[in-house]
C-alpha positions in Angstrom: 67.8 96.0 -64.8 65.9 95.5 -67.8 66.3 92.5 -70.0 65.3 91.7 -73.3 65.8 89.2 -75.8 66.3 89.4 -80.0 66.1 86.7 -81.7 66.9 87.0 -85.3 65.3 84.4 -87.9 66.1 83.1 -91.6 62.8 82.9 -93.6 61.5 80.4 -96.4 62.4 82.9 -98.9 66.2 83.9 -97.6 65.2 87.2 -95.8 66.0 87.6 -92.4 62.9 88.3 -89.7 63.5 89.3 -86.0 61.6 88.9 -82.7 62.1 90.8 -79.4 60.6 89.6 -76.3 60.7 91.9 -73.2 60.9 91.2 -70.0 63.0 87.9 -70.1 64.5 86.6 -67.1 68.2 87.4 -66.0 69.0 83.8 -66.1 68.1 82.6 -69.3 70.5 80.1 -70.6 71.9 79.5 -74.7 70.3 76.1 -74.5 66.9 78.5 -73.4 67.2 80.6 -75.9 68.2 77.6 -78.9 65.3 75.6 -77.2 62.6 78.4 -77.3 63.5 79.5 -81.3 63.3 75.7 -82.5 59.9 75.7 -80.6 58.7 78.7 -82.3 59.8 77.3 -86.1 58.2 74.3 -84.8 54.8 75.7 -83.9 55.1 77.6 -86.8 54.1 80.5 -84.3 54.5 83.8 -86.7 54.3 84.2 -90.6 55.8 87.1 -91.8 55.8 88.9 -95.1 59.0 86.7 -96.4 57.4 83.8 -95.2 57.5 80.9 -92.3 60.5 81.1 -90.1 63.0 78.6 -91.4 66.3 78.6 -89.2 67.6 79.8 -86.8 70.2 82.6 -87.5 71.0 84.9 -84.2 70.0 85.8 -80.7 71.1 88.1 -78.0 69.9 89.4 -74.6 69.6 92.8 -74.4 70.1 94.9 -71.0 68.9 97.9 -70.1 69.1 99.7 -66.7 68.6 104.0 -66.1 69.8 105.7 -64.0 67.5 108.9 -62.0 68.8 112.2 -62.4 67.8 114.3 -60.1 67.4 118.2 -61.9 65.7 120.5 -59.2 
């Protein structure tokens, strides 16, 4: 199964900006996940068109698995 991981910021001028990261691993904890956005705020790693990344305001792991189907 797939995994990914959105992580939804507020900016410096009240907008909200998100990030998703693919590929995360299945055990990725909430401390992870709090750690990882207050490093990227931090860093001040992306700027967007609203501005720095401020707080932050969301996040969620996203799975993803298919399924073959087999049609001949």
């Amino acid at each position: 199964m797939e995994h990914s991981l959105s992580l939804v910021f507020i900016t410096s001028n009240g907008s909200k900006a998100s990030i998703t990261i693919q590929d995360v691993r299945d055990d990725l904890t909430n401390e992870d996940v709090k750690e990882l956005m207050q490093v990227i705020i931090a860093n001040d790693t992306f700027l967007t068109k609203n501005g720095a990344l401020v707080t932050p305001y969301s996040a969620k792991k996203i799975s993803k698995s298919s399924t073959v189907i087999e049609i001949e």
